[in-house]
ZAMARGU-4260 file (C-alpha; in steps of 0.2 Angstrom, whole numbers, plus 5000, padded with zeros to 4 digits):
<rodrens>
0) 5914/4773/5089 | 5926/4777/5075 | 5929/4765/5060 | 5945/4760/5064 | 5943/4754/5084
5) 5926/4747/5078 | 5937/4737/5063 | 5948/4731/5079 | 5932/4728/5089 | 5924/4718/5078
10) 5937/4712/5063 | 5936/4694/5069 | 5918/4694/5070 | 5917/4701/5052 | 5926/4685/5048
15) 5918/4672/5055 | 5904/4679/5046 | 5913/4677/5031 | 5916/4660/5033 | 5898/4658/5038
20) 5894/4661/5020 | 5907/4653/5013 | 5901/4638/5021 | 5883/4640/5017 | 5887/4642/5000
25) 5894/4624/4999 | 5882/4618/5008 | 5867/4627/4995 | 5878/4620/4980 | 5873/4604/4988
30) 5856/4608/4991 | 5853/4614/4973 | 5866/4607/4961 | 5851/4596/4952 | 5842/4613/4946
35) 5857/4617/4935 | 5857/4598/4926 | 5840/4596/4925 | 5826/4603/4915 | 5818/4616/4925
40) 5798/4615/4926 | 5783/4623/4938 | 5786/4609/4951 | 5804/4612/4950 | 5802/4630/4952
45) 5793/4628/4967 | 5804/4617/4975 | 5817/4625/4970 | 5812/4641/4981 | 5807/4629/4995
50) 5825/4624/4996 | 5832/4645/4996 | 5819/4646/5009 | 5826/4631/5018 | 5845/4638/5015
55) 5841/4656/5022 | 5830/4648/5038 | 5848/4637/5041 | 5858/4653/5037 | 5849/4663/5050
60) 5849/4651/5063 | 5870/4650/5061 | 5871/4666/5059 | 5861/4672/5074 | 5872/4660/5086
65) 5885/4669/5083 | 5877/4687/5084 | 5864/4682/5097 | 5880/4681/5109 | 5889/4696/5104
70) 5876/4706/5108 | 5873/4697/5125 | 5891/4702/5127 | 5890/4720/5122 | 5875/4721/5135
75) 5885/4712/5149 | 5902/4726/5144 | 5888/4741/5144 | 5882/4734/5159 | 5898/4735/5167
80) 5902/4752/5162 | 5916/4747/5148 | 5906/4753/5133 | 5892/4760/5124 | 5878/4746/5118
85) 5873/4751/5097 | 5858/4741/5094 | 5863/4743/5078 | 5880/4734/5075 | 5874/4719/5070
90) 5867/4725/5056 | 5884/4735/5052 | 5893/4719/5056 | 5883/4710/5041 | 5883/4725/5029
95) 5903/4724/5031 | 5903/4707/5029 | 5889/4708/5015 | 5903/4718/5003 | 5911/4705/4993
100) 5892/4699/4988 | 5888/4717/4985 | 5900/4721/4973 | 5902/4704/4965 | 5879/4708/4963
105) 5883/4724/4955 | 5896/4717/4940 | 5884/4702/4937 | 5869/4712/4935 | 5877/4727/4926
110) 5885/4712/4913 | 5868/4706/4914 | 5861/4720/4906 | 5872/4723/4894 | 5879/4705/4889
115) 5874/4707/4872 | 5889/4718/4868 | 5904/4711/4864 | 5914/4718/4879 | 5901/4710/4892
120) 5899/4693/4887 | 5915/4687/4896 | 5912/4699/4910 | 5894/4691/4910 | 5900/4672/4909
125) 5913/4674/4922 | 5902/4684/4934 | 5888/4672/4933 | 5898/4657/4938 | 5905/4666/4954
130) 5888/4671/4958 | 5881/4654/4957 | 5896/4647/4968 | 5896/4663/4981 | 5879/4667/4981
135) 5871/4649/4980 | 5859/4649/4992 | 5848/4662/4978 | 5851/4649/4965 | 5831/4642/4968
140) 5825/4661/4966 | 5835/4666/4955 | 5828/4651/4942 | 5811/4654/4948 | 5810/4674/4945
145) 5822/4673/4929 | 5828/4688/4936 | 5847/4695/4941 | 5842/4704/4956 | 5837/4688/4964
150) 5857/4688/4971 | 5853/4702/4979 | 5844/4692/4993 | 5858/4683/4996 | 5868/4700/5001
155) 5853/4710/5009 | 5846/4695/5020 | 5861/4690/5031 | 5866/4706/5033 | 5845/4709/5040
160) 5849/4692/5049 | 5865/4699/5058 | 5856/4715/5063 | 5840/4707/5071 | 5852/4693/5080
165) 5863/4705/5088 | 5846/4714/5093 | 5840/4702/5100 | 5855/4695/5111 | 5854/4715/5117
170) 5838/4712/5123 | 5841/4694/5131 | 5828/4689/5121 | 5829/4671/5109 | 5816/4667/5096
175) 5821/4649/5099 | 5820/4648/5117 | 5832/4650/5128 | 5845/4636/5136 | 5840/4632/5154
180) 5856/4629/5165 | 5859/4615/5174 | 5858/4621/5194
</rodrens>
């Protein structure tokens, strides 16, 4: 499948992913605001990963509602002879929809490592505030490992998440059991 009819395919898709994580990111601002005002010590390192963990457990469970039945529809449309069945576009899906968060990982951790010049700083300060809002549900590892490529779970994980979902939902198969119908 070519780009473009897969953009066409899938655009809306890509979308709702998007505001998946746009929505999670509110919802992790919430969940770890305190980190940010308090003093940060061993416990609240800890907990503080405890709660990223807890945000990308919720994260996959959102997102694998939504990709968990695009690929039970994909099967179904190969099934009935109106497509091919690529076990991997979910994972393309959540690459695409990943972008943004790549890019915006890139110029914070390249102005990471070069905010002691003078031409970075800004570049730095701003980045690391749009990272903090887009990218919240890191914010507990990020603390905790003191490093700037802790962000980069929050762009390599849903993407992973959007892959094995849509796997699954090929497969018919549901790590969370499966709804029984009412006969």
């Amino acid at each position: 499948m070519k780009f473009k009819e897969f953009w066409k395919t899938y655009s809306r898709e890509i979308a709702k992913l998007l505001t998946t994580h746009f929505a999670l990111a509110i919802f992790s601002i919430l969940c770890s605001s305190i980190f940010l005002v308090v003093e940060y010590t061993q416990t609240m390192k800890l907990v503080g990963v405890v709660i990223s963990l807890f945000v990308f457990a919720f994260y996959y469970y959102l997102v694998r509602s939504q990709m968990w039945n695009l690929g039970a529809k994909d099967k179904l449309k190969r099934e009935g002879g109106r497509g091919k069945l690529n076990s991997l576009t979910g994972l393309y899906l959540g690459l695409i929809a990943s972008i943004p968060s790549f890019l915006l990982n890139i110029v914070y951790i390249v102005s990471h490592t070069y905010h002691s010049y003078a031409g970075f700083q800004d570049v730095y300060a701003v980045s690391y505030c749009i990272e903090l809002i887009w990218d919240a549900h890191a914010i507990g590892l990020r603390l905790a490992t003191e490093s700037p490529y802790a962000f980069l779970t929050a762009s390599i994980l849903p993407a992973l998440f959007a892959g094995l979902a849509y796997y699954l939902g090929t497969k018919e198969f549901s790590l969370f059991g499966s709804k029984k119908t009412k006969e």
